[in-house]
N, C-alpha and C positions, 0 to 999 in steps of 0.2 A: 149797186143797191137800187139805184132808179129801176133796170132793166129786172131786176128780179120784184121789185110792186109790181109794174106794167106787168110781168108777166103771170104775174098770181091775181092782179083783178081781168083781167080779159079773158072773157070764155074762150073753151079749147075753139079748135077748127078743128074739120069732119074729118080732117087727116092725124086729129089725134086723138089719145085716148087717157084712160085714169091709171094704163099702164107706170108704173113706177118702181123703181129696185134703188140701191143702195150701195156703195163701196163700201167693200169690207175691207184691201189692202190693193197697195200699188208697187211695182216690180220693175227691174231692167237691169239688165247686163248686158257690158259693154265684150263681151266674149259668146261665140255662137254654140254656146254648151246647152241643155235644155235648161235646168231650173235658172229662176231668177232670184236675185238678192230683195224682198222686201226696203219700201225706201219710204220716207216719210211725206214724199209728193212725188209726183212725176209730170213733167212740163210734156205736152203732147201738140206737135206742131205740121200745121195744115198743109197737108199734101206729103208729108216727112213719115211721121208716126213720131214714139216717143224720143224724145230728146236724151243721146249717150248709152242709146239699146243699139247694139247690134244690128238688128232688124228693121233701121228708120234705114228708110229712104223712097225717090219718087220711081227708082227700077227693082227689083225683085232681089231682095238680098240674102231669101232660105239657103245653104247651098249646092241642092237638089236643081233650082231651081235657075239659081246663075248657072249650073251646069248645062241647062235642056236651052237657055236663052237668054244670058243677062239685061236684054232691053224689054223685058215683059215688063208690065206695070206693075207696082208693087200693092195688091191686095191683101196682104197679111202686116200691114206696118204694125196694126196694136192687135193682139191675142186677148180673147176677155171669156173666163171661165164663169159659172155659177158656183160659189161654195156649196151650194146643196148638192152639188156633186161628191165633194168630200165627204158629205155622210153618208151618201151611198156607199162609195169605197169603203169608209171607215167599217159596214155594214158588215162587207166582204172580206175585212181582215188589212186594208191595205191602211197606212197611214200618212195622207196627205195634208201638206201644208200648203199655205196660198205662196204663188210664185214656184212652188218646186216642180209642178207641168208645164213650164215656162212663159204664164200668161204675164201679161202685164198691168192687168186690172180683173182682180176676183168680185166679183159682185154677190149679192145677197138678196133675194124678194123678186127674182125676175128670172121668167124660163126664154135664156138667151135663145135655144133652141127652137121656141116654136116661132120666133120671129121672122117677116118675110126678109127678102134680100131686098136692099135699098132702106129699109129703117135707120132712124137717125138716132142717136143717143145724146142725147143734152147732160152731161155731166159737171156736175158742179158749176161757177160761175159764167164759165162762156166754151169750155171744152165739146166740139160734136163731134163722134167715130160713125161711118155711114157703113151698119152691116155688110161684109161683100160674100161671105159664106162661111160654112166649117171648118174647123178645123180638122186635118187626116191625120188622128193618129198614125205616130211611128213608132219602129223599135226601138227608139231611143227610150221610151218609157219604161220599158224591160229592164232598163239598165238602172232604171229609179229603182223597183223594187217590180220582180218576177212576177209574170200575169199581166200586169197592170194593162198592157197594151189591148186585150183579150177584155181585161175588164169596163175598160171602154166604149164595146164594141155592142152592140147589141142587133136584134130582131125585132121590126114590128109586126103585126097580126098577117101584115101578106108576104114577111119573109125579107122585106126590106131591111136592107143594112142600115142600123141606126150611129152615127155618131156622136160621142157622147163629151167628145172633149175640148170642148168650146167652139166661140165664134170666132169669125178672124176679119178687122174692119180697117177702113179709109180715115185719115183723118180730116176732115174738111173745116173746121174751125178750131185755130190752137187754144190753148189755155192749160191751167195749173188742175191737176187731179190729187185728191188726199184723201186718205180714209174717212168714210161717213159721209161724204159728198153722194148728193142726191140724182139719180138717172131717170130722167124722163125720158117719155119712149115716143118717138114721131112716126107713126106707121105711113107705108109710102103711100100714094095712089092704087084702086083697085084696079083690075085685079092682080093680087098679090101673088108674086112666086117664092117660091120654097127656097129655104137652102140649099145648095149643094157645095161640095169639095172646094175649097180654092187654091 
């Protein structure tokens, strides 16, 4: 409670911003299938990811990934979509619920996308996920429901491959995540680099 006054009377610093979003739900399975089971908190622990996901740990646990080199570091421990992406799908005809693209925190009021790489996410009481890049659609999403992986996928105006389906980050401070918990956003030092694949 202290740490949350102190940090609502002390102006920001130049590395942050009025940037802000929202959890909308939180997710993990303990099996490496794509969707996740909705859950009523999820413990997210530093240097780990979440706590009885599948996907925590400090070496690279995709298994694409332990295939190509299991001592690689693990950049993908927490998966974090934008719900306004489900309205777009929903747009399209597809019908997506939070957790069934296998994120582990769907957010609300924040375009994860245009975020640089190194951004810090302050969620809820003392939770930080340190952006490390996109996420690369696969064909597992095919298997959610037909197209999806396509619907994904997009084009920007110079022909650049856009992806569209989430971020995928570090976790450098643990703490407890729950729906309606608040995301402050830490943009890093300039200048800022772009996402890419991770």
């Amino acid at each position: 409670m202290v740490r949350k006054l102190r940090a609502e009377s002390e102006p920001p610093t130049k590395s942050q911003t009025a940037i802000e979003g929202a959890v909308k739900a939180v997710s993990r399975s303990a099996d490496h299938g794509l969707s996740k089971a909705n859950q009523s908190s999820i413990q997210l622990l530093a240097g780990l990811g979440v706590a009885g996901d599948a996907h925590a740990g400090a070496t690279v646990q995709h298994r694409s990934r332990v295939a190509q080199n299991p001592t690689q570091p693990n950049l993908r421990q927490v998966h974090l979509i934008q719900a306004e992406l489900f309205d777009q799908l929903k747009a399209a005809g597809f019908e997506i619920a939070p957790g069934a693209m296998g994120e582990n925190i769907t957010t609300h009021g924040l375009d994860l996308l245009a975020l640089p790489v190194k951004t810090r996410l302050h969620i809820g009481e003392s939770a930080i996920v340190e952006v490390a890049g996109l996420r690369n659609p696969c064909q597992q999403l095919d298997g959610l429901q037909p197209g999806l992986m396509a619907a994904v996928l997009d084009r920007d105006e110079q022909g650049q491959l856009v992806r569209k389906a989430g971020v995928m980050g570090i976790v450098v401070a643990s703490g407890e995540v729950l729906p309606g918990d608040r995301i402050q956003v830490e943009l890093p030092p300039e200048p800022h680099q772009p996402l890419d694949r991770v």
